[in-house]
C-alpha positions in Angstrom: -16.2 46.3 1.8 -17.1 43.3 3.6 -19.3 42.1 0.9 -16.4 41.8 -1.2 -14.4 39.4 1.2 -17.5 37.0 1.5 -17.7 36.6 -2.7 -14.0 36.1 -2.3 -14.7 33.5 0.3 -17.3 31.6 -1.0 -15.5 31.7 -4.5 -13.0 29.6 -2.7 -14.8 27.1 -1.2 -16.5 26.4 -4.1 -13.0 25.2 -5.4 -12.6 23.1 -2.5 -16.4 21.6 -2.8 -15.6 19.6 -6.0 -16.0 15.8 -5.8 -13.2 13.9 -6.2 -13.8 12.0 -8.8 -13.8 15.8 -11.0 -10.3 16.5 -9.8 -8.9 12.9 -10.3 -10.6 12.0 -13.9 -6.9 12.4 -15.7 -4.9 9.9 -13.6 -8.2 7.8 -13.7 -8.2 8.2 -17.9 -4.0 7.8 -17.8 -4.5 4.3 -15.9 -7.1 3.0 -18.3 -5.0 4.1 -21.1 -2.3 2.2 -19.3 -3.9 -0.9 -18.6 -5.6 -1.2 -22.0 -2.7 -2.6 -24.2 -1.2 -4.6 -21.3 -4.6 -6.7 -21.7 -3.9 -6.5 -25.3 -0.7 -8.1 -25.4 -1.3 -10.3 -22.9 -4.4 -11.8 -24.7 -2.5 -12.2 -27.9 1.1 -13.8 -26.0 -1.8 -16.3 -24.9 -3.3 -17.1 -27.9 -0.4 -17.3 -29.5 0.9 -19.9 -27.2 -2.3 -22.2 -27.7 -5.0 -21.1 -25.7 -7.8 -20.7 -27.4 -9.4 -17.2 -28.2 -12.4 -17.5 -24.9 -9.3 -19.1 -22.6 -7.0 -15.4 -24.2 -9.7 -13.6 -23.7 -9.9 -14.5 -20.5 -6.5 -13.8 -19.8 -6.7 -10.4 -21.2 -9.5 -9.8 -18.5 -7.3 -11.0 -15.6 -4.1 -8.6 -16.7 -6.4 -5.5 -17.2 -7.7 -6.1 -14.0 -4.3 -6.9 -12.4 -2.8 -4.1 -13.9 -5.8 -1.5 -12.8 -5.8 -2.9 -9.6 -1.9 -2.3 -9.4 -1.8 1.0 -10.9 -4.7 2.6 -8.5 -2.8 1.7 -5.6 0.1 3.1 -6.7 -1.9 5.9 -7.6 -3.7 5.9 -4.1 -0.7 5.5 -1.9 1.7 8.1 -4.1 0.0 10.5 -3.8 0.1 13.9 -1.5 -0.8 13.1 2.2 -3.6 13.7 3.7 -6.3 13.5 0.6 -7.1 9.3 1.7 
């Protein structure tokens, strides 16, 4: 019997034992889907003002970036407490 409870044990903490990064790839992939055509538009509302295509991509860069950057910490700081 008490071989049973320590496979049931151990099959729990390998649960608990997976990195982070395993358990949070879908918000991760959700952000970047996110972020992706906010760079997109911005680029083009740039270039379409009269920057020129290096100067829109450019701005493209800095609003995917922006937005990531604003996205993970609202990803970081809504979620559950305790898992910093």
């Amino acid at each position: 019997m008490a071989g049973v409870v320590t496979m049931v044990n151990s099959a729990s903490r390998l649960q608990a034992d997976k990195p982070a990064l395993i358990r949070r790839r879908p918000p991760i992939t959700l952000l970047l889907v996110v972020a992706t055509p906010v760079s997109g538009i911005a680029g083009l509302l740039s270039h379409a003002a009269g920057n020129n295509v290096p100067g829109a991509i450019l701005t493209g860069g800095g609003a995917f970036a922006g937005t990531l950057g604003l996205l993970l910490a609202v990803a970081h700081y809504a979620g559950p407490p305790g898992q910093d």
